[in-house]
C-alpha positions in Angstrom: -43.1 -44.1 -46.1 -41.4 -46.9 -48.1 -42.6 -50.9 -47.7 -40.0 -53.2 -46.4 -37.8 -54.3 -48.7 -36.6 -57.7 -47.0 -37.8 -60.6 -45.1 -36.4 -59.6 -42.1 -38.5 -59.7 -38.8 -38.2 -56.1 -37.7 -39.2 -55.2 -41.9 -42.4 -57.1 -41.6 -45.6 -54.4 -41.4 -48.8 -55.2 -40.2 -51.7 -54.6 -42.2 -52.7 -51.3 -40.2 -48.9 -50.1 -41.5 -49.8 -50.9 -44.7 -53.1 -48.9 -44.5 -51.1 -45.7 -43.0 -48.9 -45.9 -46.5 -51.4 -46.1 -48.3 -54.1 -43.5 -46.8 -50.8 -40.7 -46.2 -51.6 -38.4 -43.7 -55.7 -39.6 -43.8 -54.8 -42.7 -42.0 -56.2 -41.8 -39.1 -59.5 -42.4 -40.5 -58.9 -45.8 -39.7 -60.1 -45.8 -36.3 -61.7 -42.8 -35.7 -64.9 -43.7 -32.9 -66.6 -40.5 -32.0 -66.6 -36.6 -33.3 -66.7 -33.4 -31.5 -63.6 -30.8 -30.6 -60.5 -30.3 -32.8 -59.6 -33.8 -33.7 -55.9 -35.1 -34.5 -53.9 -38.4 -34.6 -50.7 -38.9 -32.8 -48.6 -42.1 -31.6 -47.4 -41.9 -28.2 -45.1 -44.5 -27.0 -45.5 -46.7 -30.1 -49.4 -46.5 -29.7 -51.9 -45.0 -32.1 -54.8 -42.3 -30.6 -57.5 -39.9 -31.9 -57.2 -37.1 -29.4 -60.7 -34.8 -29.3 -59.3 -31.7 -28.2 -62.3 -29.1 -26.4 -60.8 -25.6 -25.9 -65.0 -24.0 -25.4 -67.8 -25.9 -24.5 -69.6 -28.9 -26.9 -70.7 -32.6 -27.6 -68.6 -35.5 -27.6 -70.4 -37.9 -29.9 -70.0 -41.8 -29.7 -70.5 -43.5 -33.0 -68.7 -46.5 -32.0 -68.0 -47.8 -28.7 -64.9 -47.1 -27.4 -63.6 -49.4 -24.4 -61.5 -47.1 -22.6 -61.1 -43.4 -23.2 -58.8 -40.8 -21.4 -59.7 -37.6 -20.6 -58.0 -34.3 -18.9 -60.4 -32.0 -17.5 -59.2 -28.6 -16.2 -61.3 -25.6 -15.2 -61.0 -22.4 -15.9 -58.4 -19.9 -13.4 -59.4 -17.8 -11.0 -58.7 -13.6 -11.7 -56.2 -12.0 -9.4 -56.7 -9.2 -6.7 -56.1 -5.7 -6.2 -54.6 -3.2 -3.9 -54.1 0.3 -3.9 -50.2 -0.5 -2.2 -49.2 -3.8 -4.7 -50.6 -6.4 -2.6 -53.7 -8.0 -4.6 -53.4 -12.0 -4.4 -52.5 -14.3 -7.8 -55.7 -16.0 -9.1 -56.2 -19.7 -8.2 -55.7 -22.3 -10.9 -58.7 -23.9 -12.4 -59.0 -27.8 -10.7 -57.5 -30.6 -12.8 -58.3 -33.8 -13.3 -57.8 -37.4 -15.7 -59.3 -40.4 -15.5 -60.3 -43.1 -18.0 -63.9 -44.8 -18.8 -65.7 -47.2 -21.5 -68.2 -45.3 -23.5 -71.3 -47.2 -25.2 -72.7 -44.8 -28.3 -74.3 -42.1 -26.8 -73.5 -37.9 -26.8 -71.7 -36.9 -23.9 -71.9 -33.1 -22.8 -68.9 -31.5 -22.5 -68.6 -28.1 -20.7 -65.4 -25.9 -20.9 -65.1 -23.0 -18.3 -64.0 -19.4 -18.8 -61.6 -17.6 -16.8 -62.5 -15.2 -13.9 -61.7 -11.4 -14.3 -59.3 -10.0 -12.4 -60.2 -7.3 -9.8 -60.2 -3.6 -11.5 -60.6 -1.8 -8.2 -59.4 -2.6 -4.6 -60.9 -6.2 -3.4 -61.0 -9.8 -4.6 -60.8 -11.3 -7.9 -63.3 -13.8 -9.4 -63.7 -17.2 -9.4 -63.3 -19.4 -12.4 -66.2 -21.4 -13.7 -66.0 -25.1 -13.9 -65.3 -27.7 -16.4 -67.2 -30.7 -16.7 -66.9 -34.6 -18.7 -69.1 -37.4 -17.9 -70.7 -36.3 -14.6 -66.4 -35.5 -13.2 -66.4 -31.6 -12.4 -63.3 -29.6 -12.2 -63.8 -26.2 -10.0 -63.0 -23.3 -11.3 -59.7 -21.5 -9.7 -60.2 -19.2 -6.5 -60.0 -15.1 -7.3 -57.3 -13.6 -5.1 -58.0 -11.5 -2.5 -57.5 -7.7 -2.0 -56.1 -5.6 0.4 -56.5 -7.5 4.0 -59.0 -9.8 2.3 -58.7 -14.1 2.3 -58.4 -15.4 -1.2 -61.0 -17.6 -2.7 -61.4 -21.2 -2.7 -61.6 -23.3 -5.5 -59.5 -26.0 -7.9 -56.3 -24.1 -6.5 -57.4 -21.6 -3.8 -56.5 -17.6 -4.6 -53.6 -16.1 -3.0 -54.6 -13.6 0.2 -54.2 -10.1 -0.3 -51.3 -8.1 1.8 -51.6 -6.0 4.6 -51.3 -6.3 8.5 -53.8 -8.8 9.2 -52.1 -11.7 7.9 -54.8 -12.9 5.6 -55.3 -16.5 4.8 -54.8 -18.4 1.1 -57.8 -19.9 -0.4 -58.7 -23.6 0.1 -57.7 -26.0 -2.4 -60.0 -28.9 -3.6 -58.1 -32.1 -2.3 -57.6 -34.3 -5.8 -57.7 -31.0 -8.2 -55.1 -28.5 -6.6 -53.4 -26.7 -3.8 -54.1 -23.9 -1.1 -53.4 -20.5 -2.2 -50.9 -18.4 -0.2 -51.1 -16.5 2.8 -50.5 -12.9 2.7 -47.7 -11.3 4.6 -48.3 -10.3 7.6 -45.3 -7.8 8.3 -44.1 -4.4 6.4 -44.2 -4.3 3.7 -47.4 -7.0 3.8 -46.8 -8.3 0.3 -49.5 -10.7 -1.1 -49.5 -14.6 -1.5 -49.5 -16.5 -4.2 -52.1 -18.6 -6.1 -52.2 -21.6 -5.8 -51.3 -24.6 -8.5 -52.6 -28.7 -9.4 -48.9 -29.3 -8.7 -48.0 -27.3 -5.5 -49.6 -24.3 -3.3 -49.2 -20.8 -3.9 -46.1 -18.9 -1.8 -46.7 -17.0 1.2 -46.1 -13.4 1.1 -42.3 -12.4 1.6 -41.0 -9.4 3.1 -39.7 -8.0 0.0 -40.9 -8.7 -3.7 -43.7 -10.6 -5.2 -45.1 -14.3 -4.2 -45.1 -17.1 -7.0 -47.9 -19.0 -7.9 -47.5 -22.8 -7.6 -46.2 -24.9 -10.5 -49.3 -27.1 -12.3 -49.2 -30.6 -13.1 -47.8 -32.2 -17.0 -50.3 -33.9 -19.0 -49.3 -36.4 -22.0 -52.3 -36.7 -23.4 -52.0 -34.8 -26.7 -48.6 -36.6 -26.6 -46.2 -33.4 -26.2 -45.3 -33.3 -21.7 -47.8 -30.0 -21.5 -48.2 -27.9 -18.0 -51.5 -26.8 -16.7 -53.2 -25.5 -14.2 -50.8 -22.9 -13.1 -51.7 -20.3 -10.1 -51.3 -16.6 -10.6 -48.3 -14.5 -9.0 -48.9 -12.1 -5.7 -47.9 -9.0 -5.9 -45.3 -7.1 -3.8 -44.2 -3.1 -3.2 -41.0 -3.8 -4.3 -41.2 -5.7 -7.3 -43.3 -8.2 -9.0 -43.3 -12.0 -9.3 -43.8 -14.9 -12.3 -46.9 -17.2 -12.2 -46.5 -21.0 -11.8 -45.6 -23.3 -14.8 -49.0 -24.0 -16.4 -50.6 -20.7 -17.6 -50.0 -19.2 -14.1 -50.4 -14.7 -15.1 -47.2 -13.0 -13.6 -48.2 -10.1 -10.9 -47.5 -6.5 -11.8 -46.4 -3.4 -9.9 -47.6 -0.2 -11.5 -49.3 -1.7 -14.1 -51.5 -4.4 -15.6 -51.0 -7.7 -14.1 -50.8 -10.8 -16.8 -53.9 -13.0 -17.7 -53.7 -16.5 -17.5 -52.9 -18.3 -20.6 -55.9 -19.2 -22.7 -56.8 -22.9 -21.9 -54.5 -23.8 -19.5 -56.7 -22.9 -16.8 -54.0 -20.5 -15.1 -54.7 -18.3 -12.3 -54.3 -14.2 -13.1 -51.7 -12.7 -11.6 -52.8 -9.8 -8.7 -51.7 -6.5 -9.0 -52.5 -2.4 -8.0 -55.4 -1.0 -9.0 -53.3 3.2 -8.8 -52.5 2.0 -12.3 -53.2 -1.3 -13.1 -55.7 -4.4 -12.1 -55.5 -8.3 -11.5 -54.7 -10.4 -14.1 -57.9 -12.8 -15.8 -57.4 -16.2 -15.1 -57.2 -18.5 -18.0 -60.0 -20.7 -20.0 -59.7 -24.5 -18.6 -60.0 -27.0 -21.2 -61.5 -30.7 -21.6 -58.7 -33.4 -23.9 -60.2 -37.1 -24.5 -58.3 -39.7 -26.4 -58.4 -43.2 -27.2 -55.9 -46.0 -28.9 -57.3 -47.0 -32.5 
């Protein structure tokens, strides 16, 4: 970084400019108000921030106050079902939520929630565990459900199992996510998908796999980031990709995915003649504030 060399307007720096020349890449120091997570600087959209990044549970310590924070809360997927015929629901994604508060010196809990396993055997996957900042709880992702079995509710609700009864998706949290899918309800009964922070899970289709709804982008560690994916359904005929946030693809014949570490994605469903549901995903807690 060079200092301007005329006296033109657009060359003059302000004195935190100066600093950032100066200090290289320990700038940041400048402004830094609180400790706890993985902590990095970034400017997005010509504004500096100290992003505290929480990918397992901790303490968010105030040293200074800070007028207003952000903070993205997601909780951890749920795990997807299993069938012995392909039909085991996608997990749930884990509920997400932002918001913004002022923060007086004080430590603030912070509480990151794991992933629920997928189903090894025929029946229902488990539900996430929640995630939790300054008394605002995200719920933990549905499990999908098994052979003629509801899926769970939860952030996202897990997608229903297949089979002849028509089983119903699991109930979304209104604010954090979307209803999981139903499961089909004529041959070949394929299961539905979880569902997503950004959309619900698909219903199960006559042929193939059900996808699990799209999450939601965050901005706040200043790259456009999905989470909160739900995990695929799974099908007879062939399998079907997770939604856009961590969401676990389903699986015929085999293992279905996990949902991606700390995006709180739901596991994709699968067979258990060869295979079992997909875990759902770790959530994760972000907090940032301008400096």
């Amino acid at each position: 970084m060079a200092y301007p060399t005329t006296d033109a307007a657009s060359d003059v720096w302000s004195l935190r400019d100066v600093y950032k020349a100066e200090a290289g890449n320990n700038w940041s120091a400048l402004g830094i108000k609180a400790t706890g997570g993985t902590v990095t600087a970034i400017t997005d959209g010509g504004v500096d921030y100290i992003v505290h990044t929480f990918t397992s549970s901790g303490t968010f310590e105030v040293t200074s106050e800070i007028e207003t924070v952000e903070y993205l809360v997601v909780a951890g997927g749920g795990g997807g079902g299993s069938d012995n015929n392909n039909r085991g629901g996608g997990g749930g994604a884990g509920g997400f939520l932002e918001g913004t508060a002022a923060l007086n010196i004080d430590s603030y809990s912070v509480t990151v929630g794991e992933g629920g396993p997928g189903q090894v055997g025929v029946g229902r996957g488990t539900t996430g565990n929640d995630s939790l900042f300054l008394n605002q709880t995200a719920f933990g992702g549905g499990g999908g459900g098994g052979q003629d079995s509801n899926g769970k509710p939860g952030g996202s609700g897990g997608g229903a199992g297949g089979g002849g009864n028509g089983s119903d998706g699991g109930t979304g949290t209104s604010g954090q996510g979307n209803d999981g899918g139903d499961g089909g309800g004529i041959d070949p009964f394929d299961a539905g998908g979880g569902g997503g922070a950004g959309q619900p899970g698909e219903s199960g289709r006559v042929a193939g796999g059900s996808g699990g709804g799209d999450g939601l982008i965050s901005t706040i560690n200043g790259t456009s980031t999905y989470y909160a994916g739900g995990g695929a359904g799974s099908g007879q005929d062939s399998p079907a990709s997770g939604g856009l946030g961590g969401g676990g693809d389903s699986a015929t014949g085999a293992n279905a995915e996990d949902g991606q570490p700390n995006t709180g994605g739901g596991g994709g469903g699968a067979s258990n003649i060869s295979g079992g549901g997909g875990d759902g995903g770790s959530g994760i807690v972000v907090i940032r504030y301008a400096i």
